[in-house]
C-alpha positions in Angstrom: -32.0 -189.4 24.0 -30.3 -186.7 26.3 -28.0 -185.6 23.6 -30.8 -185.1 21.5 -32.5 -182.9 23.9 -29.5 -180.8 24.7 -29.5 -180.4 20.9 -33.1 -179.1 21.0 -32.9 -176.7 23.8 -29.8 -175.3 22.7 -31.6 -174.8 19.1 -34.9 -173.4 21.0 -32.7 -170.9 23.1 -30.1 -169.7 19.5 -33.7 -168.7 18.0 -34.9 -166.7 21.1 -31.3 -165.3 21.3 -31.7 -163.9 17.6 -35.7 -163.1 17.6 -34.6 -160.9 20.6 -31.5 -159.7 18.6 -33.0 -158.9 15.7 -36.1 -156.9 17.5 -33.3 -155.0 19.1 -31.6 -153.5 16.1 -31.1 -149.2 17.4 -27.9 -147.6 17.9 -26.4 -147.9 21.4 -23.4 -146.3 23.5 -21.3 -148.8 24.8 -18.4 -147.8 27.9 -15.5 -149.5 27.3 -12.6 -149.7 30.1 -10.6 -147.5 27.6 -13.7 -145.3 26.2 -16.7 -145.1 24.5 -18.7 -145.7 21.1 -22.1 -146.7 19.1 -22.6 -150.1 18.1 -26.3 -151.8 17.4 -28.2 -153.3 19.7 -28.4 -156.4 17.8 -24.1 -156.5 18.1 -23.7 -155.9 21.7 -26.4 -158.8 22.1 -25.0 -161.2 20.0 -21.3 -160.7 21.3 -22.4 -161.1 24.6 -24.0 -163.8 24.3 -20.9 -165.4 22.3 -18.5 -164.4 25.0 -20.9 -165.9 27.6 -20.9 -169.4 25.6 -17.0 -169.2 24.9 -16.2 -168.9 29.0 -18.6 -171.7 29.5 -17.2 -173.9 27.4 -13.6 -173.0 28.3 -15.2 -173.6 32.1 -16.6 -177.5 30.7 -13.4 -177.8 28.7 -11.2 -177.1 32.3 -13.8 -179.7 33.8 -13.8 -182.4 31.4 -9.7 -182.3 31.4 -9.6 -182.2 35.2 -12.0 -185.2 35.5 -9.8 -187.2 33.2 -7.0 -186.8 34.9 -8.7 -188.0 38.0 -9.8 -190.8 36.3 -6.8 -191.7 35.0 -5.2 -191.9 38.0 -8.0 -193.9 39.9 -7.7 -196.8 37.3 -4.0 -196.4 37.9 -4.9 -196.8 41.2 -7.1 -199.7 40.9 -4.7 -201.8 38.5 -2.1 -201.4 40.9 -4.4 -202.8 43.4 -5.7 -205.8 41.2 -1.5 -206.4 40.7 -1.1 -206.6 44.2 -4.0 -209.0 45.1 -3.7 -211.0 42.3 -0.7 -213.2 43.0 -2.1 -213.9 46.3 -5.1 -214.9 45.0 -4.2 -217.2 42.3 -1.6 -218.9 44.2 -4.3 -219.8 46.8 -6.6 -220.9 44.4 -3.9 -223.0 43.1 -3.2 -224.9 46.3 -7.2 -225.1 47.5 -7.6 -226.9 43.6 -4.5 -229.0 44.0 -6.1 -230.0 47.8 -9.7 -230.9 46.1 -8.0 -232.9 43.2 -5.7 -234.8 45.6 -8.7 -235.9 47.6 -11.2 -236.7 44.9 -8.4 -239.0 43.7 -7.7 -240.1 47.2 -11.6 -241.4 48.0 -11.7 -242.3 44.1 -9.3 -245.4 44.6 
């Protein structure tokens, strides 16, 4: 259900993006770093608002990537741990079994 909601906002806020793109369609001057020149409206809107979705999903990309590695190396982490324990664990549980069998046997006879 939350995917599909992220689906409808993000559908919800493309068509304000190009209602308000599309209202916007006159001739502006744009400064660059290296000069100037006319583009519409409607162009300097939509590649804004392109360049603003493409560095936050490079950000969420970087994110995602960094979170799997730290997961990665917390289940690392906890198998080592489970290693370690385990052969302390099942040898005890061996000898407390062997000690219960050998004294229902014992009060058995």
């Amino acid at each position: 259900m939350k995917g599909q909601t992220y689906i409808i906002l993000a559908v919800v806020f493309a068509v304000i993006i190009a209602i308000f793109a599309v209202i916007n369609v006159d001739p502006v001057e744009v400064n660059y770093l290296f000069g100037t020149g006319h583009a519409p409206l409607i162009l300097v809107i939509l590649f804004s608002v392109l360049m603003g979705a493409i560095i936050t999903a490079a950000v969420g990309v970087l994110r995602v990537i960094r979170l799997q590695k730290e997961l990665r190396v917390a289940r690392k982490e906890i198998n080592a741990l489970r290693a370690h324990e385990n052969p302390v664990v099942e040898a005890g549980a061996e000898e407390s079994e062997s000690t219960e069998i050998a004294e229902n046997d014992d009060t058995v006879k």
